[in-house]
LOSEMI-90377 format. One record per residue (C-alpha): residue in three letters; y, z, x. Coordinates in nm, 4 decimals, always signed. Example, Ala and Ser with C-alpha at 12.3 -4.5 7.8 and 13.67 -1.06 7.14 Angstrom:
2
<site aa="Ala" north="-0.4500" up="+0.7800" east="+1.2300"/>
<site aa="Ser" north="-0.1060" up="+0.7140" east="+1.3670"/>
//
This chain:
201
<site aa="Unk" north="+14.0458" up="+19.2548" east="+5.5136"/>
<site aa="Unk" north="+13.9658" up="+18.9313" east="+5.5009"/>
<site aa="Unk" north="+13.7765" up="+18.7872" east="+5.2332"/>
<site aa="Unk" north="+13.4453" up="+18.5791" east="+5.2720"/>
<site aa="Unk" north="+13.4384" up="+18.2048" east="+5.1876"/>
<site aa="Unk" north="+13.1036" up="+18.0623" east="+5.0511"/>
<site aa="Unk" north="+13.0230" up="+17.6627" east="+5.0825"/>
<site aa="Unk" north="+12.8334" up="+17.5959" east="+4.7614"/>
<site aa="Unk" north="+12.6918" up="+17.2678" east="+4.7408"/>
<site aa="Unk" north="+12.5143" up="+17.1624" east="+4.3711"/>
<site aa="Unk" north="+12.3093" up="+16.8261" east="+4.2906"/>
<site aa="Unk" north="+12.5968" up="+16.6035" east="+4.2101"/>
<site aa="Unk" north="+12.7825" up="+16.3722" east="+4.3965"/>
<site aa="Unk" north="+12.7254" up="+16.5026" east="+4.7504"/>
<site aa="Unk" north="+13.0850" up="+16.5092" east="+5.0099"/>
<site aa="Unk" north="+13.1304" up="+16.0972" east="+5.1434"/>
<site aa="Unk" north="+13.2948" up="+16.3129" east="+5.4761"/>
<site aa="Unk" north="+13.1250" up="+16.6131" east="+5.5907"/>
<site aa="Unk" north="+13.3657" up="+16.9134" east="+5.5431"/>
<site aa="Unk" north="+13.4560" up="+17.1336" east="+5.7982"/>
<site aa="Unk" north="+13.2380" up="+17.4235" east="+5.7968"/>
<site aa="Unk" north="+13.3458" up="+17.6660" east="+6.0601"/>
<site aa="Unk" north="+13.6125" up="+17.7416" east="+5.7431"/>
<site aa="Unk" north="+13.3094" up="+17.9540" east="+5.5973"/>
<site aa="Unk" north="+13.1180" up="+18.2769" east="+5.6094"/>
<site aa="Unk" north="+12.8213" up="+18.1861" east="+5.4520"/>
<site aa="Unk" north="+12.6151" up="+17.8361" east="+5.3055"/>
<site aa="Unk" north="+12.4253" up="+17.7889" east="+5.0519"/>
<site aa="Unk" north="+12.3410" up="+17.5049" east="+4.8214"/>
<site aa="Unk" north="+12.0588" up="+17.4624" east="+4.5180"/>
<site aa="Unk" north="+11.7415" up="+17.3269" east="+4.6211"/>
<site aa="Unk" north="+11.8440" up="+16.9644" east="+4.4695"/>
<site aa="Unk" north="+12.0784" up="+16.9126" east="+4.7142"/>
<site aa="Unk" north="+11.9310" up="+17.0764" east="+5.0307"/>
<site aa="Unk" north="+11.8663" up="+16.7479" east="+5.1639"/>
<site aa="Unk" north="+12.2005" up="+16.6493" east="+5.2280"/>
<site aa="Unk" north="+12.3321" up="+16.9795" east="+5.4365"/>
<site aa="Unk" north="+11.9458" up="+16.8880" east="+5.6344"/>
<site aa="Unk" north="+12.0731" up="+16.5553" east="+5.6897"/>
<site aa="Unk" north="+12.3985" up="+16.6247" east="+5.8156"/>
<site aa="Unk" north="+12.2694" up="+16.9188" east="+6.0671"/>
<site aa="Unk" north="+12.4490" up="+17.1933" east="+5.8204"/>
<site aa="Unk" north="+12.3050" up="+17.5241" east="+5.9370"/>
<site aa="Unk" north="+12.2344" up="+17.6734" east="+5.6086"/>
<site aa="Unk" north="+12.1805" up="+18.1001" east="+5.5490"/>
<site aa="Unk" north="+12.0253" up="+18.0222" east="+5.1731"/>
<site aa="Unk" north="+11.8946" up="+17.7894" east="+4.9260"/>
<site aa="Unk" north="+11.7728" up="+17.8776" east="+4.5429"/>
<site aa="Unk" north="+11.6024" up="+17.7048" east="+4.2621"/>
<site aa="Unk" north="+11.2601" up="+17.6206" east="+4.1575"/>
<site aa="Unk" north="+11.2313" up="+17.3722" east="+4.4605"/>
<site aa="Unk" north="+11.0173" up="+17.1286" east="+4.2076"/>
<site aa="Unk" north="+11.2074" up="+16.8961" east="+4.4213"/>
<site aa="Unk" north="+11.1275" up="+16.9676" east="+4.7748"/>
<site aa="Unk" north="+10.7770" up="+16.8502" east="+4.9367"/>
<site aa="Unk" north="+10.7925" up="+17.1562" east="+5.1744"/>
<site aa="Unk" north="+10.9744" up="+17.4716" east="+5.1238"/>
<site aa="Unk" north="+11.2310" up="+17.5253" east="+5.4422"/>
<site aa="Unk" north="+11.1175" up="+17.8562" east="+5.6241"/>
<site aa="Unk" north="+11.4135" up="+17.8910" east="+5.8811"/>
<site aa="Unk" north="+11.6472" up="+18.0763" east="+5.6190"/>
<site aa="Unk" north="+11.6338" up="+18.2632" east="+5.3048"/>
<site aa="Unk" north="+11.4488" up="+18.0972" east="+5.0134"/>
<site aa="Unk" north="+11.4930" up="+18.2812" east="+4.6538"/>
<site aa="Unk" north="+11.3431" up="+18.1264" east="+4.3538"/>
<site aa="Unk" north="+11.4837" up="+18.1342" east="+4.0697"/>
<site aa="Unk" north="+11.2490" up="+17.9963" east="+3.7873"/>
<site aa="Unk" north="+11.4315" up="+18.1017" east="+3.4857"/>
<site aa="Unk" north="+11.4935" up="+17.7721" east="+3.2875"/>
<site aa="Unk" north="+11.7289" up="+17.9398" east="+3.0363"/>
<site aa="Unk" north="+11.9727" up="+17.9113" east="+3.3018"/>
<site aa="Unk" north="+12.1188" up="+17.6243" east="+3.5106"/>
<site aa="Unk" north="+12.0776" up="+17.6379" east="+3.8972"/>
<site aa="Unk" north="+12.4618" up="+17.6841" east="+3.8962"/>
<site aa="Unk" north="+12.4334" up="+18.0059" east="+3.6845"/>
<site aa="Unk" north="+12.1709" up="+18.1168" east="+3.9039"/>
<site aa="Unk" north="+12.3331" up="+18.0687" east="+4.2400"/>
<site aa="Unk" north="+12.6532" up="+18.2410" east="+4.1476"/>
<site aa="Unk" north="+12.4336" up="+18.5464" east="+4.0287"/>
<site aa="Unk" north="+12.3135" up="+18.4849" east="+4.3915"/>
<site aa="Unk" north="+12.6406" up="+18.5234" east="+4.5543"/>
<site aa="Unk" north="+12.8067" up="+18.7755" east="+4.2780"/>
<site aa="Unk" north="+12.4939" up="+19.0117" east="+4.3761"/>
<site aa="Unk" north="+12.5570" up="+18.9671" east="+4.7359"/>
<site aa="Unk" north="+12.9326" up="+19.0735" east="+4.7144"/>
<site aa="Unk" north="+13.0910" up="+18.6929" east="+4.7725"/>
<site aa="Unk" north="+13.3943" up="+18.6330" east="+4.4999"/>
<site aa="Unk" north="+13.5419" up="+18.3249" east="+4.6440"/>
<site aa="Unk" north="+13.3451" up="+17.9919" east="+4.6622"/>
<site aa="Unk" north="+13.4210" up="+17.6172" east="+4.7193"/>
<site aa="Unk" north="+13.2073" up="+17.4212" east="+4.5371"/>
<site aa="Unk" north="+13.0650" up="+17.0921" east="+4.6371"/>
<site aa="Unk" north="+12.8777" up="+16.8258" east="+4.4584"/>
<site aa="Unk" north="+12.9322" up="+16.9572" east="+4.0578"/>
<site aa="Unk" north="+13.0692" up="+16.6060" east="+3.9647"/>
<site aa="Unk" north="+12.8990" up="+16.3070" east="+3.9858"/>
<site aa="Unk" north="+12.6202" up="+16.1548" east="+3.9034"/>
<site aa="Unk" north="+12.4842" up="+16.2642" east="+3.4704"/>
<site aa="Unk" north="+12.7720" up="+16.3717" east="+3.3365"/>
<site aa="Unk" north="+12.6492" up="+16.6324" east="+3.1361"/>
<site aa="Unk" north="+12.5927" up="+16.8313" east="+3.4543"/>
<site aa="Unk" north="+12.9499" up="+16.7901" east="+3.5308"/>
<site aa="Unk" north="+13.0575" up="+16.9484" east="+3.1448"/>
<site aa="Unk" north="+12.8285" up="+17.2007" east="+3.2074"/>
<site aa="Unk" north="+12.9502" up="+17.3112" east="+3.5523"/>
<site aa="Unk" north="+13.2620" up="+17.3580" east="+3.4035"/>
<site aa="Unk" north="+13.1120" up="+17.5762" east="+3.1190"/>
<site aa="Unk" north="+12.9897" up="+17.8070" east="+3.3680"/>
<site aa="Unk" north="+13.3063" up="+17.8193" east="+3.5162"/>
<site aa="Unk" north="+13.4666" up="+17.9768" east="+3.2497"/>
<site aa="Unk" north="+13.1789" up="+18.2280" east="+3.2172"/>
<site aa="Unk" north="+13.2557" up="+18.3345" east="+3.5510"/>
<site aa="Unk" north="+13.6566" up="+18.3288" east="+3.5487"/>
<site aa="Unk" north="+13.6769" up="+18.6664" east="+3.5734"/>
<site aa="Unk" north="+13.4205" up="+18.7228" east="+3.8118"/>
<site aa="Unk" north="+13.4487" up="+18.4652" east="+4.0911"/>
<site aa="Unk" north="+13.7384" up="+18.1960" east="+4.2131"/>
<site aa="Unk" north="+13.5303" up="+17.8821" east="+4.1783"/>
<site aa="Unk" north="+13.7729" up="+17.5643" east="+4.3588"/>
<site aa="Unk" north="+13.5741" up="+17.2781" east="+4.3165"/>
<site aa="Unk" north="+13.6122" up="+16.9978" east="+4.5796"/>
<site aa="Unk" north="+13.4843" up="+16.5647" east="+4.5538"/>
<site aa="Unk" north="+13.5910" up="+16.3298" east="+4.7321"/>
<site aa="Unk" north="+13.8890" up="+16.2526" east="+4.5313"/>
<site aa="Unk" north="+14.0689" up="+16.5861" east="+4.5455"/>
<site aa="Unk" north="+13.9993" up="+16.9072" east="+4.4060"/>
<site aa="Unk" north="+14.0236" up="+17.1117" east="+4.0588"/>
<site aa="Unk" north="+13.9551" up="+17.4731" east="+3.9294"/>
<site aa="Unk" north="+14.0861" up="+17.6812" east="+3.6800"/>
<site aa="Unk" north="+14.3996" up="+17.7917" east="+3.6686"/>
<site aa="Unk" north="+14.5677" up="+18.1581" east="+3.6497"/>
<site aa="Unk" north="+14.8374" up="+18.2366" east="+3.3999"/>
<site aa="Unk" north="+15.0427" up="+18.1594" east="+3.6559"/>
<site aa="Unk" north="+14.9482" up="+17.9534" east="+3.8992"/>
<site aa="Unk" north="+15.1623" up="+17.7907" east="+4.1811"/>
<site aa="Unk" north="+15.0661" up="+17.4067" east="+4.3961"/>
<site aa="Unk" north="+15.2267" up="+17.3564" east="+4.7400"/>
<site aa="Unk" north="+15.1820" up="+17.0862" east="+4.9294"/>
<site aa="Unk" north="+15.1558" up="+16.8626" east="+4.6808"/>
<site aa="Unk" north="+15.4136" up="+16.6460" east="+4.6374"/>
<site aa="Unk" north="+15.3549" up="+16.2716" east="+4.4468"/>
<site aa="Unk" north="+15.0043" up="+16.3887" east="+4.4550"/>
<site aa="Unk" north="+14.8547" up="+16.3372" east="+4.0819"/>
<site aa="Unk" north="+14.8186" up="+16.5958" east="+3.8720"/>
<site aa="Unk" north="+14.6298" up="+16.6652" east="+3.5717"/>
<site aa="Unk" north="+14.5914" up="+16.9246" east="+3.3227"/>
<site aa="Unk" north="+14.2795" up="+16.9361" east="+3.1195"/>
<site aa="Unk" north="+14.2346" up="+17.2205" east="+2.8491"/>
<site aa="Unk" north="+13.9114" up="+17.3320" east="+2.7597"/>
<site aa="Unk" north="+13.8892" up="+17.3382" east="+2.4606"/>
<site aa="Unk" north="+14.2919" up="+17.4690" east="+2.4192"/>
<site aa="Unk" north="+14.5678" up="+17.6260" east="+2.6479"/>
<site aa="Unk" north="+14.8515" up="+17.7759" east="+2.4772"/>
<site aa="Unk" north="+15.1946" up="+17.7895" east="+2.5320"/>
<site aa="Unk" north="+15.2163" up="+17.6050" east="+2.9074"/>
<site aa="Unk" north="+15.5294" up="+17.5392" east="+3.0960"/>
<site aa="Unk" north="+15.5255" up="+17.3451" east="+3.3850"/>
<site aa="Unk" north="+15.8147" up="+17.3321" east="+3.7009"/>
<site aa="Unk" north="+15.8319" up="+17.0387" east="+3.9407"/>
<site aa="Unk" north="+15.5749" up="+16.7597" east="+3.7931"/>
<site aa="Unk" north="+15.7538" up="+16.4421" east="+3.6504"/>
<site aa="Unk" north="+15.6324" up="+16.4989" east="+3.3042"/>
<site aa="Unk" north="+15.7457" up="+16.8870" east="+3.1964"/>
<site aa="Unk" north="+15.5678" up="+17.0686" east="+2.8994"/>
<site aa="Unk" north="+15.7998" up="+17.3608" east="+2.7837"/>
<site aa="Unk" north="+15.6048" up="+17.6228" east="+2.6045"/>
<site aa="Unk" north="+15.3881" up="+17.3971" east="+2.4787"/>
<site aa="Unk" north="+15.0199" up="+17.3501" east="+2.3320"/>
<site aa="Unk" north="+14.7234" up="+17.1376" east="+2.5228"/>
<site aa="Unk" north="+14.3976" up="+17.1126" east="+2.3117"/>
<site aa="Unk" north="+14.1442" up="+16.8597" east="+2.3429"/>
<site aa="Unk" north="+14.0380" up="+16.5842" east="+2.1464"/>
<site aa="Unk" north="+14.4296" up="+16.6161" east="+2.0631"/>
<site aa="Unk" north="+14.6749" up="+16.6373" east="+2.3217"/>
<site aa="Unk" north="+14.5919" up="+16.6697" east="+2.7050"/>
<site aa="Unk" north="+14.7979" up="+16.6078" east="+3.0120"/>
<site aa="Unk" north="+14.5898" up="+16.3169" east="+3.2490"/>
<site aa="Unk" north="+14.7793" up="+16.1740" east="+3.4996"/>
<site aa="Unk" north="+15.0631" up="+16.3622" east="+3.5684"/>
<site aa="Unk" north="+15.2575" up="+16.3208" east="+3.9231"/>
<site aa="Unk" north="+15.4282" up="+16.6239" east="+4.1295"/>
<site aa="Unk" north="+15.8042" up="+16.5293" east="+4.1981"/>
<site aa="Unk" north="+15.8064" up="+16.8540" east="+4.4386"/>
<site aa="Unk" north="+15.6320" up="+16.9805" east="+4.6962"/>
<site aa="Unk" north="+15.5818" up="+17.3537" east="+4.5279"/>
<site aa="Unk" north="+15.4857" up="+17.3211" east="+4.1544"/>
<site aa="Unk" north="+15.4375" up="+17.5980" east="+3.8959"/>
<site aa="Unk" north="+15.2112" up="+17.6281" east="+3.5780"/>
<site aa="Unk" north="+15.2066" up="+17.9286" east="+3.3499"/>
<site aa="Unk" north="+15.0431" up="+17.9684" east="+3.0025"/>
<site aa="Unk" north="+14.9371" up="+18.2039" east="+2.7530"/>
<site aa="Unk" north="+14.6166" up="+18.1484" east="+2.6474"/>
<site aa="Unk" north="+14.3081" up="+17.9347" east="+2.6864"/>
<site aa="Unk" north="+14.1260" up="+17.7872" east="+2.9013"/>
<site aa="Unk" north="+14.3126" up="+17.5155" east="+3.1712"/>
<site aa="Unk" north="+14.1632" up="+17.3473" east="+3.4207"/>
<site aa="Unk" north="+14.3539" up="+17.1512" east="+3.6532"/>
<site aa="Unk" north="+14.2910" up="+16.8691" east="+3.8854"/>
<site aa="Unk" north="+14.4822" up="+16.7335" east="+4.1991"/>
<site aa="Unk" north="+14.3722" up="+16.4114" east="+4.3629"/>
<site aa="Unk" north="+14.4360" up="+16.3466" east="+4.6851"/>
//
């Protein structure tokens, strides 16, 4: 069976090129950044929040408010989606503008690592968390970084120009910006941890 991709946009930094949407099942965005899939003629099946930001509430799709301010919009929305039986989402727009958004979209990542494969896309590449094993093709002289959060454990590393070899990432110590893939396949395993990791284009 094939499984369902979501388009999740947030209020960050929305896409400089429109993606191609026929690649997913269902689109959604927080209420924040509604105005950009309006904009760009994005039919759209749901949007959530507390729409404090919207002048008129949209009444051609699903609306759900979500008022609880103990948790972001980005917790909320992936309730959303969890609830409605979607585990594999490209997210758009969680970078960008305050940074402390950005931090805290990757908090809520982790929360959700075992519940949901969050790829996060801007318009310099992609990044996401990776598996204990996790394997890149395609990739070839494209940069790649490895960003613990807070540690990763034990990572070895196949095919990038700079090799770790069972060894320890933690930040605010030692983390791996800037790497570069000498291969077109790539492999990353560690132990523990946390790792996210980021490939430009």
């Amino acid at each position: 069976m094939k499984t369902k991709k979501v388009f999740l946009l947030l209020n960050g930094l929305p896409p400089s090129i429109v993606p191609n949407i026929s690649n997913y099942d269902l689109i959604c965005a927080t209420d924040g950044a509604y105005q950009y899939l309006k904009k760009n003629n994005i039919k759209t099946d749901f949007i959530s929040g507390d729409f404090d930001s919207l002048e008129t509430i949209p009444k051609n799709f699903e609306v759900i408010q979500t008022p609880n301010q103990d948790l972001t919009d980005f917790d909320k929305i992936l309730q959303i989606l969890f609830d409605k039986g979607y585990n594999q989402i490209d997210v758009y727009g969680a970078s960008g503008k305050e940074q402390d958004h950005f931090l805290g979209n990757l908090h809520t990542a982790i929360q959700w690592k075992k519940k949901l494969k969050l790829t996060f896309f801007d318009n310099f590449g992609c990044y996401y968390l990776a598996d204990k094993s996790t394997t890149i093709t395609n990739c070839k002289n494209k940069v790649v970084s490895l960003i613990p959060f807070p540690s990763a454990e034990k990572i070895t590393t196949e095919g990038l120009q700079y090799q770790l070899n069972k060894e320890d990432l933690v930040f605010g110590k030692r983390i791996g910006t800037r790497n570069k893939a000498k291969e077109n396949k790539i492999k990353i395993t560690f132990e523990t941890g946390n790792l996210f990791l980021f490939i430009n284009n």
